[in-house]
N, C-alpha and C positions, 0 to 999 in steps of 0.2 A: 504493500500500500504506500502511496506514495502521501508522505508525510507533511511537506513543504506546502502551505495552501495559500493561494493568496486573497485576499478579503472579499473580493468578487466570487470568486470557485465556493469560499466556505457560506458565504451569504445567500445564496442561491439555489446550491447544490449541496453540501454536506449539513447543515444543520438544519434543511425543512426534513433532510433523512433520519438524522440522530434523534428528531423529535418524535418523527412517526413509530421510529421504533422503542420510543421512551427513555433516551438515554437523558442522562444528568452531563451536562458541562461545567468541570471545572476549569478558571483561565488562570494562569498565572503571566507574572509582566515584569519585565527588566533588562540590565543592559547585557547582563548574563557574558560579560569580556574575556571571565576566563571564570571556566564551571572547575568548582570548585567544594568539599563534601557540606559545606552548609547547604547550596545550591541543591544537591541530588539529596540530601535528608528532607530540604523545603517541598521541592519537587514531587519525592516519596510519598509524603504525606498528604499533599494535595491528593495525588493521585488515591490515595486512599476514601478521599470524602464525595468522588462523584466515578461515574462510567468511561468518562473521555477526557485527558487532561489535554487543554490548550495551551502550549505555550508562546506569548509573543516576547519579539524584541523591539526597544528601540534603535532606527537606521539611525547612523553615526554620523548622520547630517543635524541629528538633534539631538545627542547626547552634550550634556551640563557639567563636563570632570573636568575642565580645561584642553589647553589647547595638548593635541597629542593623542587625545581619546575620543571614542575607543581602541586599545591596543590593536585586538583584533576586527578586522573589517564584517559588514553583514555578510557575505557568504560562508565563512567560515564559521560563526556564532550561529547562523541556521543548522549547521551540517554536523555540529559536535550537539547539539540541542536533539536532532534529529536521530541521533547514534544512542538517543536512551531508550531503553526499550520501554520502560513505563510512561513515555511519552507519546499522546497520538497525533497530533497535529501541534506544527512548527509556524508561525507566521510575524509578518515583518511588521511595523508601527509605523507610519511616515509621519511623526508630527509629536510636538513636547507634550503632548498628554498623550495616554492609552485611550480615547475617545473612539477611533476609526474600528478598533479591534472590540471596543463594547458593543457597539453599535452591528457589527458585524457577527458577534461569534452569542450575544446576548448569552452570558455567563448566567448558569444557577450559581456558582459561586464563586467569587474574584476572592483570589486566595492570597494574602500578605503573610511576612513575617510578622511576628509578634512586634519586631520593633517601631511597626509602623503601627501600633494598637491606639496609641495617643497621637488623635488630629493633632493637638496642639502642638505638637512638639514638631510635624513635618516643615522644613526651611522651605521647600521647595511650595505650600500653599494647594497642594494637587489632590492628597487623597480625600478630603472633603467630598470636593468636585466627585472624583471617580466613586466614592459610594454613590453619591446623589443620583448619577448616570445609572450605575448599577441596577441599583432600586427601580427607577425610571421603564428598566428594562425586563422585571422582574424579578432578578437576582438579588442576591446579600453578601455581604464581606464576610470571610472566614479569615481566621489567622490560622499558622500552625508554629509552632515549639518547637527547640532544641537550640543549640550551639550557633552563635551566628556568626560567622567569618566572613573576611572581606575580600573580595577580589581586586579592590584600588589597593588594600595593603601588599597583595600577594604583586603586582605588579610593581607597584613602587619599590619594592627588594627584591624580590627575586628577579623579576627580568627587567630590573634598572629602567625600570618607567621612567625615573624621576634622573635630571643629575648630579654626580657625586657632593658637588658641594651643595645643592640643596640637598639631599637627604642629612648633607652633617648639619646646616643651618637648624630644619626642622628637628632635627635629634634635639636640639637646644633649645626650641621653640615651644617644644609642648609641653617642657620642665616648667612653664612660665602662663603659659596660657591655652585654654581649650576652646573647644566647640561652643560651649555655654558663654563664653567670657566674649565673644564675635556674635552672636545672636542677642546679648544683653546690651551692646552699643547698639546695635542696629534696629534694636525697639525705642533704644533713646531718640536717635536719630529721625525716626517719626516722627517723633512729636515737633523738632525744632523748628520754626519758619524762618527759611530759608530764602535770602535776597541774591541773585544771580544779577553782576553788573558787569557790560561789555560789548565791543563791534560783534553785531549778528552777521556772520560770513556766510556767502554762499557758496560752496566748496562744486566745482562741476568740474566732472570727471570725464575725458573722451578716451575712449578706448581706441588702440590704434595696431595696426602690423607693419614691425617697418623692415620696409624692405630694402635698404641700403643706403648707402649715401648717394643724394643727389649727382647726375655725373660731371655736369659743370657746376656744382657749387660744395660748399663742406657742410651743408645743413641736411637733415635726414629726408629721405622720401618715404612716408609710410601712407597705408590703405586707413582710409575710418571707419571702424566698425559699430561704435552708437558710444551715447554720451548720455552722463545721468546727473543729477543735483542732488546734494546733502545738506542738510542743514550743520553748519560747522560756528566756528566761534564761540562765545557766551552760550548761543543755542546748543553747542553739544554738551558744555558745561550741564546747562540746565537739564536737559533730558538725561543726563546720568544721574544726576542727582536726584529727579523725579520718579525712578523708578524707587530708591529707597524712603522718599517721603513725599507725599499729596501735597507739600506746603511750599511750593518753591513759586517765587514771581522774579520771573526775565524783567528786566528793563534795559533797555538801551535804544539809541536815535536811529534808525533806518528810512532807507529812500523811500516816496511816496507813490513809486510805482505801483499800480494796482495788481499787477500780475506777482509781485516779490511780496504783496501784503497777504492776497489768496494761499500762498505758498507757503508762508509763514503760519498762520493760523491753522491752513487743513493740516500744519505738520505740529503744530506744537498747544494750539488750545485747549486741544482735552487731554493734557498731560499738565499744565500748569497757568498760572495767570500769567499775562501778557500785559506791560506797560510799556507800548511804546511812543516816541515823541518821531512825529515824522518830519522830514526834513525838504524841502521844493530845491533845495542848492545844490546837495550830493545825494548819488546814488548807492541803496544799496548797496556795501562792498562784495563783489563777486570775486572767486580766484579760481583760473581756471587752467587745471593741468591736464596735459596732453602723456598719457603713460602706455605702453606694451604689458602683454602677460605673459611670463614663463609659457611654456610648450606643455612641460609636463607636472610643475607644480603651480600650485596657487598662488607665485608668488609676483609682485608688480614693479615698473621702473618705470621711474618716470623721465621724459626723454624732455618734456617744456614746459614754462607757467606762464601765465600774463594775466595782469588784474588789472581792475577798474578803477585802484584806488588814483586820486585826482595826486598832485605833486605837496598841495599844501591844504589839507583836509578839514577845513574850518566853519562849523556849522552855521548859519546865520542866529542873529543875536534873539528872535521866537525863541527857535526852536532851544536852544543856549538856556532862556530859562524857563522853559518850561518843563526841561528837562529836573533841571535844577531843583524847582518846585518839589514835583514829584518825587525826586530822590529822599529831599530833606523828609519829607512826608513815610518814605516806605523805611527807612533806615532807624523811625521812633521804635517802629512796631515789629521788626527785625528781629530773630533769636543769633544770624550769622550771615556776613555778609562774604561772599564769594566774589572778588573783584578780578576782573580778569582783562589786564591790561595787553591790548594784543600793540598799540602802539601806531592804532591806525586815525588819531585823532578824537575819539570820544573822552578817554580819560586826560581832560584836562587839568590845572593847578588849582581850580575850585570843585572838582569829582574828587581830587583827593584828598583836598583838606575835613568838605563835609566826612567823605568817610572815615578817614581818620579819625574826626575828634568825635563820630557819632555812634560808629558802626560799634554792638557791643560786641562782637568776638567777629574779627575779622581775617582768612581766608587769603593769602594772596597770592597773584601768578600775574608778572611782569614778562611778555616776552620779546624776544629777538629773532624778527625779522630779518629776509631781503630787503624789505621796503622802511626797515626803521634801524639798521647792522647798525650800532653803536652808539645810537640817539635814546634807547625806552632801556632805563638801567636800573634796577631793581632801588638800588642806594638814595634813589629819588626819595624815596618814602621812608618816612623815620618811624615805624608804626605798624605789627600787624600781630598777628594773634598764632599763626602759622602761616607758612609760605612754602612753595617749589619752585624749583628750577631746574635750568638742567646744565652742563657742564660749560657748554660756551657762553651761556648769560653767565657764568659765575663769573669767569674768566675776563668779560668784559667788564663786569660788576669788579674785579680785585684783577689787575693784570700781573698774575704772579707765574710761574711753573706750576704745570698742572700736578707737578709731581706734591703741591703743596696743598692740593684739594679741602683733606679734613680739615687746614688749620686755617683757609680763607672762609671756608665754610662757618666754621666759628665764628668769625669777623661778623659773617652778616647776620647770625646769629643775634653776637652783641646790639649789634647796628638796629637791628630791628626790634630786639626785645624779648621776641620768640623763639620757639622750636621749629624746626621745619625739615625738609623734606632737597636731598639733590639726587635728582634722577641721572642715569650712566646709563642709559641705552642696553647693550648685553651683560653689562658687569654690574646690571640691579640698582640698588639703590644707597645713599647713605641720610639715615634718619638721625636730627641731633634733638635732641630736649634744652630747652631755651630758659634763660633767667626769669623772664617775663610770663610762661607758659599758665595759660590758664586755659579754663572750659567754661561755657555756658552753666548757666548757675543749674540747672537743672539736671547736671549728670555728675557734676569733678569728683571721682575719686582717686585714692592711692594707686599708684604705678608699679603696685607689689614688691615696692622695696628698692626699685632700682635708681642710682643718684643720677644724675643728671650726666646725660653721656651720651656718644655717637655709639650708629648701631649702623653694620653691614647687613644689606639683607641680596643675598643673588637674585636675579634675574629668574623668574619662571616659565621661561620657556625660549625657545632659542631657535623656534619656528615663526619665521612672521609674514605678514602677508603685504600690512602696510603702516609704517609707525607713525601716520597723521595725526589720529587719533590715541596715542597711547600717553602721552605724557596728560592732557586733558583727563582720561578717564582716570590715570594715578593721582593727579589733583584733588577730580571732584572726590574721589570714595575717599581719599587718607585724609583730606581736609573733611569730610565731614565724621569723620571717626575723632577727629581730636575736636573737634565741639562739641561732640556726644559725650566726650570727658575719657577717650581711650588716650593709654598712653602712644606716646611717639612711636614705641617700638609696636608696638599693635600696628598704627597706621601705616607707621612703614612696612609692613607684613600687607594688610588689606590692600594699598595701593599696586604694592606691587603686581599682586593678584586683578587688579582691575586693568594695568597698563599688558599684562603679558594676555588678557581681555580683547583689548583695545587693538594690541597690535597686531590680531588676527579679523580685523573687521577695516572692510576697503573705507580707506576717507572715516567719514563721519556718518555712513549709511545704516547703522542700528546704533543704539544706546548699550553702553555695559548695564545689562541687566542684575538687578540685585539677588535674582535665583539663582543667577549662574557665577555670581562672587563667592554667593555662599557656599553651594558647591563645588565650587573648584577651592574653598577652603578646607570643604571637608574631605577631598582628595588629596590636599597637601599634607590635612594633621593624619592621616592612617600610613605610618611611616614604621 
């Protein structure tokens, strides 16, 4: 009998069968990466409580462990699935719930581990949902008992999932902090209201095949294969950040083109509140890169850019303070303010005195540009609550030998008052704890003892696809983990998990989602 069914064959044809002749369906569901004896006792036992056990998997287009997983591909995870004998039917998942496969197999009973017995405690928000469905469809949840083992553990050591230096980091890491200690910020974190301030970019992306260099000139010839828009700037700021809390409001000045304001809104209203101040002088900032894709992986290069931005970016005196206005207004009622200075002319010398003397725990990211190399320098600002950077704003920020990192790092440390955050691209991160450091009054606690000190944390992953997006995504989640009241070495952990996110998602075309932080946190601590 051929085991392997796909949801059409079984919906059609195998379960109006298995009904007529009164069989019971049990289903079971996971990523099943590498089966393993908790998997075949689970397994076992299901098959124990109905006639015909189903098992699906999730396709590894929508598997949440990080980048890298699943180890193994779906063909091979059907085929050792398929190889149990107390299994009757094998089928694939396409999509981040088990929905397609309830709907199709309508389980009498969707069978879990016991671990999953308490809704409450699931990160991921799903089994709720999948009883409800269940029910819906006739069916009921079952658990079953015994010994649970992990197949992200058995991969991260045994077949070096993970790399050597992060398995010694996290060797370190769980002596310090767990699963419970990253789910208790991240409830804080809800609650905070959240001010995201910055140029809203529009990131358009053309995809291209180049086929050599022009033959009278040295510029590239390539074919154009289509072109896409993402919402980038403050806007990616804001949508990371909205997936781990309801509370977040964008503000900043954008062109008054109607077609950049539709585009704005279908893409970000029903994620967060929208302030913005529109502008009749300057346009929307768009940046638009021309990139090639690998042949054989996922991976992109970009071969040209060219923006919109004007030469001297100076809003008219309206819009100037109406902006103004409004800021003062949103910065009372503020729990953290997220500033994010790209350098393209909104953060002016009165955006950042208001914020400075108002904002109560302030968030900051000064960056450097092509269009601003050496003009938007973090030391600008004498004031912030946490900060990031990354290695060449340091460097222009303190023109020292890079060999000197940890101790300019310090400097700006001192300079600012704060703990904060220098991101290294493949070599991770360095997290420093600040004289100044504090948290919103509604979380600050102890640092489990630790004095005030830099912290190495490696890089997570060393697959990437496109790093536009990854210092944004390390910003938004490590900055808002240290307003929730976690320590620096926390954030610097969560961030890093959000950049190595980040840099597996083309441009700025989805949000680091907070299901998929959390579990690729809980795939880092099973070490």
């Amino acid at each position: 009998m051929e085991k392997i069914a796909d949801k059409i064959t079984f919906r059609e044809e195998i379960r109006p069968r298995l009904k007529r002749e009164g069989k019971t369906i049990a289903l079971c569901h996971g990523v099943f990466d590498l089966v393993h004896p908790g998997h075949i006792i689970h397994l076992q036992q299901a098959k124990q409580m109905a006639d015909i056990l189903v098992v699906s998997i999730t396709a590894a287009a929508y598997v949440r462990k990080g980048p890298g997983r699943p180890y193994f591909n779906d063909e091979m995870r059907l085929k050792v699935l398929e190889a149990l004998e107390f299994v009757d039917y094998v089928m694939l998942s396409e999509g981040y719930t088990v929905d397609d496969i309830v709907e199709s197999v309508e389980p009498d009973l969707y069978v879990k581990g016991e671990e999953y017995a308490k809704e409450s405690e699931d990160i991921t928000g799903k089994i709720t949902a999948e009883r409800e469905l269940v029910e819906q469809h006739g069916g009921k949840v079952a658990y079953t008992t015994g010994e649970v083992f992990s197949s992200t553990k058995l991969i991260n050591t045994a077949l070096s999932g993970l790399p050597e230096d992060v398995i010694r980091y996290m060797e370190g890491f769980i002596t310090k902090y767990s699963m419970e200690d990253i789910k208790k910020y991240a409830e804080k974190a809800e609650k905070l209201k959240v001010l995201v301030v910055g140029d809203v970019i529009i990131d358009k992306y053309t995809y291209c095949i180049v086929h050599g260099l022009m033959s009278k000139d040295t510029g590239y010839s390539s074919g154009l294969e289509y072109s896409e828009e993402y919402l980038g700037g403050a806007a990616a700021v804001a949508r990371h950040l909205g997936s781990f809390t309801e509370n977040v409001t964008l503000m900043s000045i954008v062109g008054d083109e109607e077609e950049m304001r539709l585009k704005l809104f279908d893409g970000l209203a029903d994620k967060m509140r929208l302030k913005f101040t529109y502008s009749s002088s300057f346009p929307t900032i768009v940046k638009h890169r021309y990139l090639t894709r690998n042949a054989k992986r996922e991976e992109y290069r970009k071969i040209f850019s060219i923006n919109n931005i004007p030469g001297a970016m100076s809003y008219e005196k309206e819009a100037r303070e109406a902006f103004y206005r409004g800021l003062a207004e949103k910065l009372e009622e503020s729990d953290v303010v997220f500033l994010c200075d790209f350098g393209h002319g909104l953060i002016d010398e009165e955006v950042r005195r208001l914020i400075q003397e108002k904002a109560k725990y302030l968030v900051l990211n000064c960056q450097t540009n092509s269009t601003n190399y050496g003009m938007n320098i973090i030391t600008k600002y004498n004031r912030a609550d946490a900060f990031t950077l990354d290695q060449k704003e340091l460097k222009l920020a303190y023109p020292m030998n890079m060999a000197e990192e940890r101790t300019v790092l310090a400097k700006l440390s001192a300079h600012l008052g704060c703990g904060g955050w220098l991101t290294r691209g493949a070599e991770g991160a360095y997290g420093i704890e600040g004289p100044g450091s504090h948290a919103c009054s509604v979380s600050k606690e102890p640092d489990k003892g630790q004095d005030k000190d830099m912290y190495t944390c490696p890089a997570f992953t060393l697959t990437v696809k496109d790093t536009v997006g990854a210092g944004d995504a390390f910003y938004s989640v490590a900055g808002l983990y240290a307003a929730a009241g976690a320590p620096i070495e926390l954030g610097t952990f969560m961030g890093n998990i959000a950049g190595a996110l980040g840099a597996n998602i083309v441009g700025n075309k989805e949000a680091v989602e907070k299901v998929n932080v959390l579990k690729y946190a809980g795939t880092l601590l099973n070490i």
